[in-house]
N, C-alpha and C positions, 0 to 999 in steps of 0.2 A: 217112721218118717214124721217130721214135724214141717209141715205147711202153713204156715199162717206168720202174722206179722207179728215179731219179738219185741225189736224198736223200730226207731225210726231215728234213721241218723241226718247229721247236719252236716253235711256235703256242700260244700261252698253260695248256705245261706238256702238252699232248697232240703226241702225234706223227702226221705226219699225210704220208699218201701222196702223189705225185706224179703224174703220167706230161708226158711233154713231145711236143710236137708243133714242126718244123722246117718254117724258110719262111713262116711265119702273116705275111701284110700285115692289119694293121688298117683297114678300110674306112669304119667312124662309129663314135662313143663317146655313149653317151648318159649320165646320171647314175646307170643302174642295170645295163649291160649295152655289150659290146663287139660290133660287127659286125666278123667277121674270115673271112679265105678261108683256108681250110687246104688244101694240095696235099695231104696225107696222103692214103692208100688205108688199108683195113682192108678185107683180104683183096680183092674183087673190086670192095667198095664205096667211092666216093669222098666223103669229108668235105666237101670245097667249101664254100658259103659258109653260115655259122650266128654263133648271138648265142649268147656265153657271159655270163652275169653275173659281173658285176666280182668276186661273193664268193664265184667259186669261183675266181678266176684267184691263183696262188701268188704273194707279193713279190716271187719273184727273177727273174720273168718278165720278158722284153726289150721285149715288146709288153702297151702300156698305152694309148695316145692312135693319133688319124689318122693314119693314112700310116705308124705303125712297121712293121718288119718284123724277123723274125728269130722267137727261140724262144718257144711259148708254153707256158706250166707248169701245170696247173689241178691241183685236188686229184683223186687217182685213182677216188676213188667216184664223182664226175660222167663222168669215160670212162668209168667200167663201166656207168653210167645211160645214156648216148646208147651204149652196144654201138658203143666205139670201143678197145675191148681184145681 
């Protein structure tokens, strides 16, 4: 798992935090939220499977539809909200 801030993208003139999670397969996509399984740990606890909404997941993210897999980007005040920092 990689937690920490990568960039820092320019989102309509605000700058805005990151953090990245490694290995996310995309499981379903609905019109307002992604089901995705994250291997991540934070600390003792495992992330496993949960729904991010699509308007927290960053552009440059690898994982957007079914079956993708690879890096997932969301903005870092939603990790600090689910206490995955």
């Amino acid at each position: 798992m990689s937690l920490e801030i990568l960039h820092e993208d320019l989102d309509e003139s605000v700058l805005v935090a990151t953090a990245t999670f490694e290995d996310v397969r995309v499981l379903h996509r609905t019109e307002k939220a992604l089901l995705v399984f994250v291997p991540s740990q934070v600390g003792e606890k495992a992330i496993g499977k949960v729904w991010i909404p699509l308007s927290v997941i960053d552009r440059e993210s690898e994982v957007l539809y079914a079956a993708d897999f690879g890096y997932l980007i969301v903005k870092r005040w939603y990790s600090d909200k689910q206490q995955w920092a």
